[in-house]
N, C-alpha and C positions, 0 to 999 in steps of 0.2 A: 468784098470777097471773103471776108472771116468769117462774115455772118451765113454768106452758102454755103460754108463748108462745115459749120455749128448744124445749119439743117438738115445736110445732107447726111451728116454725123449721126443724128439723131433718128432720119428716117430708117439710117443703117440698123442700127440698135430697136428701135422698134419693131422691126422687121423678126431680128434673130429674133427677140424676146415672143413674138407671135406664133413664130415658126420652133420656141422651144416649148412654149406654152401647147401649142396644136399637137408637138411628138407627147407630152407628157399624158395628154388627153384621150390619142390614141393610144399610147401603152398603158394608161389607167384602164380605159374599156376594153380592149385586149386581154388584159389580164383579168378585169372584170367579168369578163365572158369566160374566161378559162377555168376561174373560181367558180361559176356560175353551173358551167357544164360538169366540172369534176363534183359539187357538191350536189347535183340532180343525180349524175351516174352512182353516186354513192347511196341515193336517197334510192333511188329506183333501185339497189342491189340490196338495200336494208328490205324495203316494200316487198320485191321479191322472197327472199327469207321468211317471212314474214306468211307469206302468200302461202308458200309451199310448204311450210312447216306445219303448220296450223291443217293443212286439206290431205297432208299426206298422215296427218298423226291423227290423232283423235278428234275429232271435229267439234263432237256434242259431250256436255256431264248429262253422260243417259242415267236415267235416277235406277233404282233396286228394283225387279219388279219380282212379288211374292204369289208362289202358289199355295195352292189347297193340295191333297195328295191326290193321288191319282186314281183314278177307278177301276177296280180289279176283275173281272167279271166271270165267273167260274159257275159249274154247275152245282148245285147248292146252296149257293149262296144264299143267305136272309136281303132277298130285295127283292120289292114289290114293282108291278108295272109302272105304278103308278111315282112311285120315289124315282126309277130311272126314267122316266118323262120329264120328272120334274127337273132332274140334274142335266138333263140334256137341254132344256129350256133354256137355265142357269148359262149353259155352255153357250149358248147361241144356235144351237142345231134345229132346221126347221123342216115342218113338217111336210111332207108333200104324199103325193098317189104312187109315184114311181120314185126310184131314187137314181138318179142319172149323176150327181157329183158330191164328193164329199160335206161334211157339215148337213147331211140330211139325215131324215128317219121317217118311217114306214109303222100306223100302227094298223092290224088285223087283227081283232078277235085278243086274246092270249099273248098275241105272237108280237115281236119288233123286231123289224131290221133296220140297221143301221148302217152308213157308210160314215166311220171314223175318218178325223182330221191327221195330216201325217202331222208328229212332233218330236222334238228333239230332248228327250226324257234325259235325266242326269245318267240313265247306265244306258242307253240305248237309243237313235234314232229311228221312230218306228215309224214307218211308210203308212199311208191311210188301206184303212181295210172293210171290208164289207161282212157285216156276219148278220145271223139272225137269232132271237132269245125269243124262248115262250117261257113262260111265268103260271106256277101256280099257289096260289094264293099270295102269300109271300116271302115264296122263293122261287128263284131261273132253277127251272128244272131242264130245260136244256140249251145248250150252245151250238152254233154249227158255223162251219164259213159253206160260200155258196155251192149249191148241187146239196145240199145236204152231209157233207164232212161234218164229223166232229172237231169239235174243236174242243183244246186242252184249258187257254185263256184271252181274252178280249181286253185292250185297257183303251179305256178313252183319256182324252187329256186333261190335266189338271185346271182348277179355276182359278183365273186371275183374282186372287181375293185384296190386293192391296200394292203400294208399291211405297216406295223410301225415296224424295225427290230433290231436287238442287234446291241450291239455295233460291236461281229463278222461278224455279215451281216449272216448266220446263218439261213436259211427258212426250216420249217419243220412242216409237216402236221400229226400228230402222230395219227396211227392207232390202232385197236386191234386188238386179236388175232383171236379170235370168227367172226371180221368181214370183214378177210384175203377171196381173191378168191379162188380155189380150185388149188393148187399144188403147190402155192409159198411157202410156208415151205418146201415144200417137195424137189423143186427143188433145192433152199437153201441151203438146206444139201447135196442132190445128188454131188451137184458143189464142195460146200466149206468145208464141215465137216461131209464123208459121218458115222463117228462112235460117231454123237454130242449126242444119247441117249446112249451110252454104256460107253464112259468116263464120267471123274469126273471134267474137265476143261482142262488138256492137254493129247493129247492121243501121244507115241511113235510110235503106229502101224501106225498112220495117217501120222509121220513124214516122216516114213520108205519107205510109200506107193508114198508117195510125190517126194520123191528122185529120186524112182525109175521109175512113170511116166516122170519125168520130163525131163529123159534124151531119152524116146522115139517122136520126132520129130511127130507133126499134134495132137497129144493127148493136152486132152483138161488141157491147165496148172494146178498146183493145189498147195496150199500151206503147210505147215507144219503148221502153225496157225489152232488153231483150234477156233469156232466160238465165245465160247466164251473169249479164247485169245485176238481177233479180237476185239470187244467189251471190251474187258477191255482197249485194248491198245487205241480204239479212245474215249474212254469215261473218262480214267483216266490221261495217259498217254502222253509224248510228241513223236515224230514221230523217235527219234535218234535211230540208229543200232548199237545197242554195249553190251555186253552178260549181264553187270550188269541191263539196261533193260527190257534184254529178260528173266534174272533171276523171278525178280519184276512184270513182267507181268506174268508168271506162278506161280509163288504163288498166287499171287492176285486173276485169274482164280482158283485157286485151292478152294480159300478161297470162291470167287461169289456160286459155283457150292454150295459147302454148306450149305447158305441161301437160297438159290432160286432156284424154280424148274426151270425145262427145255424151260417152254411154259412162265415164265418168260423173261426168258434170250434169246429167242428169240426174244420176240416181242419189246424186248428192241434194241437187234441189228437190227433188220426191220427199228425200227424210227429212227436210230442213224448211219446209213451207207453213207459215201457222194457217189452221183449219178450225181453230174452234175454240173455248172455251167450256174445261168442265170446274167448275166452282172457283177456285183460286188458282188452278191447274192452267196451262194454257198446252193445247191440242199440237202438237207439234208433226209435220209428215203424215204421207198417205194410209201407213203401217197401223198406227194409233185412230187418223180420223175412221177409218173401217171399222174398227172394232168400238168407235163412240158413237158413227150414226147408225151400223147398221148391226151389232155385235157380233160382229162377221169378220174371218182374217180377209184381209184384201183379195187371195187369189182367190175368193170365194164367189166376188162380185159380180153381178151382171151389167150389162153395157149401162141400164139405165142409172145403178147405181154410180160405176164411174162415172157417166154424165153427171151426175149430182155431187161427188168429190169436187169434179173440175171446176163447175159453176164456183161451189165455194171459196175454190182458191182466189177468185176476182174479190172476194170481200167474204173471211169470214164471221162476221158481223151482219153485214148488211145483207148477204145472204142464207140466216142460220136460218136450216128447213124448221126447227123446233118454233121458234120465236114469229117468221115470217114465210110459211110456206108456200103462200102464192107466189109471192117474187121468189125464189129458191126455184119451184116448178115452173117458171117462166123462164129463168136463165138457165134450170138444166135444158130443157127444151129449144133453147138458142144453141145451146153445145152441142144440141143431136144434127141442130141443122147444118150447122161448121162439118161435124164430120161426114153428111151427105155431099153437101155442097164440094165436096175435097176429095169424093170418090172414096171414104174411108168405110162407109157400109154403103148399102144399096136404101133405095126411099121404102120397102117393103121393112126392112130392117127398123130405120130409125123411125116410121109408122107405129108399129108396135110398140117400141122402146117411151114412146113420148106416148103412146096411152098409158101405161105402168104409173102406180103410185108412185108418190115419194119414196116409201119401200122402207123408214125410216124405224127403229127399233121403238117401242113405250118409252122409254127411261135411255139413258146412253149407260150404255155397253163400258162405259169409263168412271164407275163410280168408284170416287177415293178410295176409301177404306168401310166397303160394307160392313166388314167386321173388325170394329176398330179394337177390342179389347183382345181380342187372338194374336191385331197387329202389333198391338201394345206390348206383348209379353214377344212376340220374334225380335221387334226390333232391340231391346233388351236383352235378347239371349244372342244377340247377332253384336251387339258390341262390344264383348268381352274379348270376339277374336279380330274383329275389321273394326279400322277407324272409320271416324264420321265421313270423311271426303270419299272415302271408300263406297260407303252406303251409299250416298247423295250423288255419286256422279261415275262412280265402275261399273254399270250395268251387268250388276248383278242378277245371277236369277237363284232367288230361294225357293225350294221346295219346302215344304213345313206338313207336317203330322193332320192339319184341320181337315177335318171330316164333315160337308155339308151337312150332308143328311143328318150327326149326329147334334150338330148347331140348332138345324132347322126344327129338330121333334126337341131339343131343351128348350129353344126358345117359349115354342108352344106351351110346354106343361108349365112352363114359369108364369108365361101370361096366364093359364088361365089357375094355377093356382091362389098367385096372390088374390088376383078379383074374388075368387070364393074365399078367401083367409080373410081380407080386411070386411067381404059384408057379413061374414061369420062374425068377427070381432067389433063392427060398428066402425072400420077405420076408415073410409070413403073418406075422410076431412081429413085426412092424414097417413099418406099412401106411404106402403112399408118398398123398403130397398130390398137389393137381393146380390147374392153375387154365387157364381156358380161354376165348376170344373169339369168334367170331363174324361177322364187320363185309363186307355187303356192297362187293363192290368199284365204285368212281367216287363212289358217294351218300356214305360214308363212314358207314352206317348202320348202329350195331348191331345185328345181329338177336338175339342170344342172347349171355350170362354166365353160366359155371361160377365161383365163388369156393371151392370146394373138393368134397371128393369127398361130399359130405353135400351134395347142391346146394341141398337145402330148406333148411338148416341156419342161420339168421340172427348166422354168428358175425365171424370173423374174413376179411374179403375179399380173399382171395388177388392174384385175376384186378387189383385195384387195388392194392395194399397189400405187398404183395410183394415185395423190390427183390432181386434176384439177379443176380451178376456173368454178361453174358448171351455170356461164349465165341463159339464163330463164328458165331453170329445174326448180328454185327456185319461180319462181311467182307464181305456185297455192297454196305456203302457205301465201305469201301474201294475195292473192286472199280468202282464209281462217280465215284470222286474220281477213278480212273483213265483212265478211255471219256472220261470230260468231256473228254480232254485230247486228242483224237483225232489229231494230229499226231506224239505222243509215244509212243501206244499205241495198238492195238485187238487183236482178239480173241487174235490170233493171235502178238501180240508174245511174245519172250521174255524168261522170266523164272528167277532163280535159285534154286533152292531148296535151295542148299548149307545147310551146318552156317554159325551166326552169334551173334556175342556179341556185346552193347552195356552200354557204362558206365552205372551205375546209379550213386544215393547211398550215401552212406557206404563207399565203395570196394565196391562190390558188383559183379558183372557178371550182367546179364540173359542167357540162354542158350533159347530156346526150343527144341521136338521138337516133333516131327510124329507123327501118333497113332500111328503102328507103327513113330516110334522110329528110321525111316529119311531121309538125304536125297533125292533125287531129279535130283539135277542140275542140266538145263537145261530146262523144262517151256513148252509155251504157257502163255499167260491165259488163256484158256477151259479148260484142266484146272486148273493151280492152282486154281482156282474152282472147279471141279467135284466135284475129290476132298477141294477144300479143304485145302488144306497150306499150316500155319504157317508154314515157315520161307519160302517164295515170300512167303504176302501181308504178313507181318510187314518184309519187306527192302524189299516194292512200298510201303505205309503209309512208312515213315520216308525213304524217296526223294520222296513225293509230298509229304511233312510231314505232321509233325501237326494243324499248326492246319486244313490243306486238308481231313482227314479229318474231324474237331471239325465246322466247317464244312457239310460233308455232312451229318453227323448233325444236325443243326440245321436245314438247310434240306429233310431229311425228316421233322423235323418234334417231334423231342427237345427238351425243354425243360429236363431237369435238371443235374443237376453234373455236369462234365469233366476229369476230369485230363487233361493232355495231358502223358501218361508213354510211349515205347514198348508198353508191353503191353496200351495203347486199343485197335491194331493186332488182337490177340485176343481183345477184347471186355472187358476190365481195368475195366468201367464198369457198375453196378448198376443195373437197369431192371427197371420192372413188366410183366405179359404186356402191362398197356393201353398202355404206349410201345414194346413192341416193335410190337405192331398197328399202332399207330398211323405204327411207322417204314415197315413191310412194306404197307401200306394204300399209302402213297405209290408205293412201287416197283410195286405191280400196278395201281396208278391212271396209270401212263404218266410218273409226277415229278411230278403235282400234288398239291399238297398240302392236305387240308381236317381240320378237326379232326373228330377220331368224336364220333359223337352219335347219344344214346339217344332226344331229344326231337325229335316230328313238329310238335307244335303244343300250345296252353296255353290 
């Protein structure tokens, strides 16, 4: 009997012990779960934050982008037919019979009309305009807008000459929605997400449809991503395949769709889609790709072109029209058939469209830095007042002083200067450097930088960079120290241009010559000057002194190091072309003095 009531004892206690062990178990996973859901609800409200902070603020570090000045177009003007063809070229404006939409030009005889692009100038946004210029010889001898008006002035827009980029490298021209061409949304979705207004961020029937396109051969590829999948994953996301993800990215879509409407979330994947690569650059949004393939603004585009944007967004790589044009004109040609297929043009429509070239520009419309020695000297005068993060990611727009035309005719007479100087001098085996300025006189406005004889060349900037002992460049501030003094001097005073020697260090004697080695006597100041002879301005400097000279140099406008040795007299002082300019600016500006400047407005 003890021992039944020992096991019955024991079944008892086994029992609680099961039955406390089973509550412990359930209230561990109970509360497991509770932790579980409060720390997902937390996680999903961090994510959220996250989502919307980032999509409602600034999206992208849009880099700096730099213009040239703008074209001013007046009757009188010194411009040739021929120079505004040429800048209109530059610009992207193309030629046609008739002029039916902006970004075109009309030539007859004399005569050009043009239909300017509308743009948004630092004082003014100026709507696109239609005028017409005849030209004789070289100069627009008249203006008019249509019927024949006069017209007062014409400006076209300035040239994208350069831009300042993230640290990604990262170029992107961001559009709007409202100021999209006619079918790129549509085609868009046609290709990539034809149910992107009836889901909520991931659709399964798109998956489904995907699948099953995708295993019929010549149909046009198609993904399971829906668009704004697609968008969340380049915008949030890094590029890895692997479900947890693919999880992450469909929530997150789920989540986007909820804040933001459709025409949001598109116009966000429009800027935000890569298109291309230009050298280290990588082609960012529909804004940028237009002006890389076809050097055209987007609202410029025709259908067959948009086809050709689309196609690339499936791969742009795999289908760059430059690299691969057949395939490229294969899949835009797929695109035209999507949007027939879909009732989106009619087959007379997309007939046409898919006989059209590529339509693709010589060179892209998105070269770095053409003029890399102009950009050299902005970006430098631009960071005395904006920091670096500022440059590389504030989308900025600089207007700057640089003047094509006046680039395009230095470049010219440089190249062909030096070729005649070095087989004049036998130097073919030893090509001479060059560096070169520009700078309207009074405004102190740069127009144009050569940094070497390679002008395209992004290396070493002369025109800045340079410092060379700068010989008799320096005498007409002598010659200045002197006139100051009008009591004591003027044009006509005399001056010595005997033989002369001055104590130098370390028992040395300084001895100058005059370039053919002769002296001259007793000369006016207006010849010493003229023919330039050392030993006159060298005797006139050390009589005026030196600090007087120093001085000059300084209050034209020299900012660097001075010895104040006798032989400053002949120039004994190293300077860049930019501080001689900057000296010789002053003296054609009447004595006043203003520092050069590449920058018009920020």
């Amino acid at each position: 009997m003890a021992k039944k009531k020992r096991k019955k004892s024991r079944k008892k206690t086994n029992k609680k012990q099961v039955s406390v062990l089973g509550q412990g178990l359930r209230k561990f996973i109970k509360v497991g779960f509770i932790a579980g859901l409060l720390i997902s609800l937390v996680g999903l409200l961090v994510l959220n934050y996250q989502l919307t902070s980032r999509f409602s603020g600034s999206k992208w570090s849009l880099p700096s982008h730099v213009y040239s000045r703008a074209l001013e177009l007046y009757e009188g003007l010194e411009l040739s037919q021929d120079a505004l063809i040429w800048e209109l070229e530059r610009l992207g404006y193309r030629r046609v019979a008739k002029l039916s939409a902006a970004g075109q030009y009309r030539i007859q005889g004399q005569r050009v009309d043009v239909h300017s692009r509308a743009f948004q100038f630092w004082d003014e946004n100026k709507a696109a305009q239609v005028f017409t210029l005849r030209f004789k010889g070289s100069q627009l001898i008249r203006l008019q807008a249509p019927q024949g008006k006069p017209l007062a002035l014409a400006r076209l827009e300035p040239l994208r000459i350069g831009g300042i980029y993230p640290a990604h490298l990262e170029d992107r021209l961001p559009v709007r929605l409202e100021d999209l061409p006619p079918l790129l949304v549509e085609s868009l979705i046609a290709v990539e997400d034809r149910d992107f207004y009836q889901h909520y961020g991931v659709s399964l029937r798109g998956i489904g449809r995907a699948l099953i396109n995708n295993l019929h051969p010549g149909s046009a590829t198609q993904g399971g991503s829906t668009i704004t999948q697609q968008l969340i994953k380049n915008l949030y996301l890094s590029q890895d395949r692997n479900l947890l993800r693919k999880g992450l990215e469909a929530v997150m879509a789920l989540m986007l769709e909820q804040h933001y409407s459709k025409g949001e979330i598109i116009e966000a994947y429009i800027n935000e889609i890569y298109l291309g690569q230009a050298g280290k650059r990588a082609i960012h949004g529909f804004g940028m790709a237009s002006q890389h393939y076809f050097h055209q603004p987007l609202a410029e585009l025709e259908l067959h072109q948009i086809a050709l944007l689309v196609a690339i967004a499936k791969g742009a790589s795999y289908y760059d029209p430059r690299r691969n044009a057949e395939r490229a004109l294969k899949r835009r040609n797929l695109v035209i058939d999507l949007l027939a297929a879909q009732s989106l043009i009619n087959n007379n429509v997309a007939s046409r469209a898919q006989q059209q070239a590529l339509d693709i520009s010589k060179r892209p419309g998105t070269r770095t830095n053409p003029f890399p020695a102009y950009l050299d000297l902005v970006t430098r005068q631009l960071r005395r007042d904006y920091d670096d993060e500022d440059l590389r990611s504030g989308g900025l727009r600089v207007f700057t002083h640089f003047n094509p035309q006046v680039q395009r005719e230095l470049e010219s007479v440089i190249s062909k200067k030096l070729t005649a100087l070095e087989r004049q001098k036998g130097l073919s085996d030893r090509p001479i450097e060059v560096a070169s300025l520009v700078v309207r006189v009074g405004t102190a406005e740069v127009q144009a930088v050569v940094g070497g004889r390679q002008a395209g060349f992004a290396g070493f900037n002369r025109a800045l960079d340079t410092r060379r002992p700068i010989g008799s460049t320096i005498k007409p501030a002598v010659y200045l120290t002197a006139l100051e003094q009008p009591d004591d001097y003027t044009l006509i005073s005399p001056l010595s241009d005997a033989p002369m020697a001055v104590p130098a260090e370390h028992g040395e004697t300084w001895r100058p010559q005059n370039f053919d080695h002769k002296s001259h006597g007793e000369v006016p100041l207006y010849q010493a000057m003229g023919q330039s002879y050392n030993l006159a301005t060298a005797r006139l400097g050390m009589n005026l002194g030196l600090g007087g000279v120093a001085n000059t140099l300084r209050r034209l406008g020299y900012e660097g190091p001075l010895q104040q040795v006798p032989a400053l007299t002949l120039g004994a002082v190293s300077m860049s072309p930019f501080d001689v300019a900057t000296i010789y600016h002053t003296i054609a500006a009447g004595g006043f003095y203003s520092p050069l400047a590449s920058i018009h407005s920020v």
